[in-house]
C-alpha positions in Angstrom: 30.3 332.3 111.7 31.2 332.7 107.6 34.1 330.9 108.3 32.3 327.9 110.2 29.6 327.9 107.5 32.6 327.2 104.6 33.9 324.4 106.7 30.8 322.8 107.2 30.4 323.1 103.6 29.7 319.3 101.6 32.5 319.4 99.4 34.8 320.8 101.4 34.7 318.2 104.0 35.3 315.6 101.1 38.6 317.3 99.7 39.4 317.3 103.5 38.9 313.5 103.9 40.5 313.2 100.7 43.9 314.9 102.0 44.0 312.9 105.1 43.7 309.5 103.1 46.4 310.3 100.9 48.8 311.4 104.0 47.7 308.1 106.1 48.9 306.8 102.4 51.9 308.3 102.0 53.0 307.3 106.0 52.1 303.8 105.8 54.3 302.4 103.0 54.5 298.8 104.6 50.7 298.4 103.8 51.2 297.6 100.3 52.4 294.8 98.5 54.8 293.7 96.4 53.0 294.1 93.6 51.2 297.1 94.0 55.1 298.3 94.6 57.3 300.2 92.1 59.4 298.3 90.0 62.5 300.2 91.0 64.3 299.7 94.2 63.4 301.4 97.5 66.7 303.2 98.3 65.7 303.9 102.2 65.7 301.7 105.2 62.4 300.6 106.5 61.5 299.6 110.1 58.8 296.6 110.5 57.6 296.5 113.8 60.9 296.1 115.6 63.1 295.3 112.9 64.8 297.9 110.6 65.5 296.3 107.0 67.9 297.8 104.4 67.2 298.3 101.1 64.5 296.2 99.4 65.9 293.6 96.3 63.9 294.8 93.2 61.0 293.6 91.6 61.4 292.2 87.6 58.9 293.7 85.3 56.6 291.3 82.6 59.7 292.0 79.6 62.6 291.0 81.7 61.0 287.7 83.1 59.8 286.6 79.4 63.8 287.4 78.4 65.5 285.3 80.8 63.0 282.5 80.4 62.8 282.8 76.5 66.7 282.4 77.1 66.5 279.2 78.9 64.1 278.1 76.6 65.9 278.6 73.6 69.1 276.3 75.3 66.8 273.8 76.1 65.8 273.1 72.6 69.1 273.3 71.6 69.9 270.5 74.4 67.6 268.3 73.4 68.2 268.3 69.5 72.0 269.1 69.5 73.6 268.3 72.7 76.0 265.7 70.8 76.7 268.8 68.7 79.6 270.2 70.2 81.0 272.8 67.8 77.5 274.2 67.5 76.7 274.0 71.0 80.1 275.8 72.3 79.2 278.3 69.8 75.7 278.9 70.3 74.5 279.3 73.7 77.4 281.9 74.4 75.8 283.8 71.3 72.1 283.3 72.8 73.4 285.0 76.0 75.6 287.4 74.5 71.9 288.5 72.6 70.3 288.4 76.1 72.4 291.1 77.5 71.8 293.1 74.2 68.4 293.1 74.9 68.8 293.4 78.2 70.4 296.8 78.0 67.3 298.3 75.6 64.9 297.1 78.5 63.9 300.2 80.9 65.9 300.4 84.1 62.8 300.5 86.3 62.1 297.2 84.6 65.4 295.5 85.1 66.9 297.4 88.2 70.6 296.6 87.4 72.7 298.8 85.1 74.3 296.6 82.9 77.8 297.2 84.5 76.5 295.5 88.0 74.5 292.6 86.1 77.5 291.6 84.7 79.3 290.8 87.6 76.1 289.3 89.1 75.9 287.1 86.4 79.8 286.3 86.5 79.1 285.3 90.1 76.5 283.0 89.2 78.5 281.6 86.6 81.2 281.1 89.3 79.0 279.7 91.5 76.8 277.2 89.5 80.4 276.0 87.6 81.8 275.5 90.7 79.1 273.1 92.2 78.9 271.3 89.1 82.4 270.7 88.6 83.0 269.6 92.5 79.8 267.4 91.7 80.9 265.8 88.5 84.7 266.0 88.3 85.6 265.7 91.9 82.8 263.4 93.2 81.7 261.6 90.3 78.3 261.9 91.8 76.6 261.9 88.5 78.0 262.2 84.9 77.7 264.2 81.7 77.1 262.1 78.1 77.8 264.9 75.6 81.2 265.4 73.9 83.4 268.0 75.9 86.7 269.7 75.4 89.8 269.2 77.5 88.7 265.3 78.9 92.0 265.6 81.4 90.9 268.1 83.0 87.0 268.4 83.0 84.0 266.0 81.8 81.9 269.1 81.7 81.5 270.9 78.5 82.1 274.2 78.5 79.3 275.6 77.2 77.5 273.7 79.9 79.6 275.7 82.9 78.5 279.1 81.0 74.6 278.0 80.9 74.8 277.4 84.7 75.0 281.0 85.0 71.9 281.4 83.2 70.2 278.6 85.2 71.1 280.9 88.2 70.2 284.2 86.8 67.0 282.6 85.6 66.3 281.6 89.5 66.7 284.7 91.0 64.1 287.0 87.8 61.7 284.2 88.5 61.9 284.9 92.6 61.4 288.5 92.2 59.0 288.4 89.1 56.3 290.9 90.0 52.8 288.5 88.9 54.5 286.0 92.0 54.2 288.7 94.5 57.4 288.1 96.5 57.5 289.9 99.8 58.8 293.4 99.9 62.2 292.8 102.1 63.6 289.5 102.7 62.7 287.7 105.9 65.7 287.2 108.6 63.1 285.1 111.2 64.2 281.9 112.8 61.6 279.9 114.5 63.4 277.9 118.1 60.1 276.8 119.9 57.5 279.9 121.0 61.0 282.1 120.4 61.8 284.0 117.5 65.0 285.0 116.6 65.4 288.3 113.6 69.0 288.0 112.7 69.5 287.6 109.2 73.0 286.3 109.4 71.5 283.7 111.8 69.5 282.9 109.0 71.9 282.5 106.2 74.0 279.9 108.7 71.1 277.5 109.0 70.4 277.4 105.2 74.6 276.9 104.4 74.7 274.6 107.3 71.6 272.5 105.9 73.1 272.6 102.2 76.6 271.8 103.2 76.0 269.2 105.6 73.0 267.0 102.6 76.4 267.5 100.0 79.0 266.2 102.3 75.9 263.1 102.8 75.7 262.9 99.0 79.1 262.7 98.3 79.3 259.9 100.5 76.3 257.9 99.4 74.9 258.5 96.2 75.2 254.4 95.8 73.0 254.1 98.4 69.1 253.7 97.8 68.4 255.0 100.7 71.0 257.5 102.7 71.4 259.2 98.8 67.9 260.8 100.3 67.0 260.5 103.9 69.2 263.1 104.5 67.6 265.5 102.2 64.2 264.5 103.6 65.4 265.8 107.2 67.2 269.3 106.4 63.6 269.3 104.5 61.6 269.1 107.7 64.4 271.1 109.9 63.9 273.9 106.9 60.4 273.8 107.4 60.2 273.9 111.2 63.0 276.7 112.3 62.2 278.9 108.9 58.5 278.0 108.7 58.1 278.5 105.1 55.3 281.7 104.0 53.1 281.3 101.2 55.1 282.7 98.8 57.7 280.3 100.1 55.6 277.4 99.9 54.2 278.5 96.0 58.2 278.4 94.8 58.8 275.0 96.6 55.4 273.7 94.8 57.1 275.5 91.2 60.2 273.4 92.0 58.4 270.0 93.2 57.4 269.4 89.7 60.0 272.0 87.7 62.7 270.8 88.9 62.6 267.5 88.2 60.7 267.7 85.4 63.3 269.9 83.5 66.1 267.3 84.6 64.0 264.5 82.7 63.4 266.2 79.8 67.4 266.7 79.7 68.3 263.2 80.4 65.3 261.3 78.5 65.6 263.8 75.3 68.6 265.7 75.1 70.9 262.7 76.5 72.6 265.2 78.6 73.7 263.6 81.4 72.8 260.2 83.8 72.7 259.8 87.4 72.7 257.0 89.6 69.6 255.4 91.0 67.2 257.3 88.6 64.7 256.0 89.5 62.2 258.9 88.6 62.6 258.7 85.0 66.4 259.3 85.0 66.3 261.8 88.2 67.3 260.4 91.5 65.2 261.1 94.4 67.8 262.9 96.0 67.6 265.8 92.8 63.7 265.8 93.7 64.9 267.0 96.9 67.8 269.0 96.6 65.7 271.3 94.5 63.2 272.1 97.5 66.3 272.5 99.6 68.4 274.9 97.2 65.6 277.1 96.0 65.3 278.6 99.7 68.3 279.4 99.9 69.4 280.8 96.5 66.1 282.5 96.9 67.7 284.5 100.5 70.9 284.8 99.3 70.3 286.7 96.6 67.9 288.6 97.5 70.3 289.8 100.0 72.9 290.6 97.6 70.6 292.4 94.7 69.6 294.7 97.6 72.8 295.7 98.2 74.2 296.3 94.6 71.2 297.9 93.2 71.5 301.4 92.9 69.0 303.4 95.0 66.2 305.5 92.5 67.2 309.3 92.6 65.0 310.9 95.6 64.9 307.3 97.9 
């Protein structure tokens, strides 16, 4: 009877209610969200409903998002003031993004996830990446052209320093998809929508976004003259994109961003920088078809590499 009378006791039943909140807590990690989330990568697996997803990608903290877009800032003024500069450009956005990584390396790890070590080669594989498309765009398809001086005319129109801020373009891309204040979702999505049926494979996945951007850049490289095919094409991976993936709201907030960032960042190269010219500009220098491409690329850049931050980020000691 004692005993009974100390468990019926007021504040005893609260500290009891407060123990079994914190352990429903504790076993329902998937109820909170990406923001709520630490900054630091989840090392374990973690099952949704039927689907068991590896590691999450990591979330970017409030200093590491204003560094990379400071960065891009900084190159942008420098484009538009001294892109027909090209001693001083060659020289100084590789020492803008040599400073990046210095500060870089003083910013907490929780904050920035990568060790400097892995960042590296992630940002040598954008650089790859980005370089690559440009030059197969420019130099092998003459799809578009650049206007600033450049070194080495036989072999490239693009200036180098131009191949080395792609990476930063890239890098830029993928802080702003996991920046914390966007609240991306906690693992990246493998769903494919066929009909009533739904498909969780996230190779699958991956296939239909390659597919889609391979199949609008053979299209492009075939009719950039064209004022119409140069974007039709875009228009219907657009609408394929949007029916099979069926696009969440985080999804559809980055393709709003991109509606008016993309282009808008492309004008401001062309109309004050003199950067570069396209073909059929019709928006202010920028081709309807770059108005689209953008909403097609983000998606995927945005899957991709959130894929492949998961899997080089080291897990936290005790996940």
């Amino acid at each position: 009877m004692a005993l009974q009378r100390e468990i019926d006791r007021p504040e005893l039943q609260v500290v009891a209610l407060s123990c079994a909140t914190a352990r429903d807590a504790v076993d329902s990690p998937t109820r909170a969200t990406a923001r709520d989330a630490d900054l630091s990568p989840v090392g374990a697996g973690r099952r949704v409903g039927a689907q068991t997803l590896g590691r999450t990608p990591p979330l970017v903290g409030d200093r590491a998002f204003a560094l990379d877009a400071a960065v891009i800032a900084v190159v942008s003024v420098l484009i538009c003031f001294f892109s027909q500069r090209l001693l001083l450009m060659s020289l100084a956005v590789p020492a803008v993004i040599a400073l990046r990584f210095g500060l870089f390396a003083r910013l907490p790890l929780a904050e920035r996830a990568l060790p400097l070590g892995h960042e590296a080669l992630f940002f040598l594989g954008c650089t790859l990446l980005g370089g690559f498309n440009d030059w197969n765009s420019v130099v092998n398809h003459r799809i578009y052209d650049y206007t600033v001086p450049h070194y080495f005319p036989s072999v490239s129109t693009i200036p180098l320093w131009m191949l080395l801020f792609w990476g930063m373009i890239l890098r830029f891309l993928v802080t702003l998809f996991r920046y914390r204040r966007l609240d991306p979702p906690v693992t990246v999505r493998d769903e494919i929508h066929l009909g009533r049926r739904i498909w969780r494979n996230g190779w699958l996945r991956i296939a239909l976004f390659l597919a889609l951007v391979a199949l609008t850049r053979q299209m492009i490289y075939r009719y950039f003259l064209d004022p119409w095919l140069s974007w039709l094409p875009f228009v219907a991976a657009l609408a394929l994109y949007v029916a099979l993936v069926r696009p969440s709201r985080y999804d559809l907030k980055l393709l709003a961003l991109f509606a008016v960032g993309g282009p808008a960042i492309e004008i401001l190269y062309i109309q004050v920088g003199g950067l570069h010219a396209y073909h059929l500009g019709w928006l202010a220098g920028v081709p309807l078809w770059i108005a689209c491409w953008w909403l097609l690329v983000i998606p995927l850049w945005n899957d991709v590499s959130g894929r492949i931050l998961a899997r080089i980020t080291p897990p936290r000691p005790g996940h």
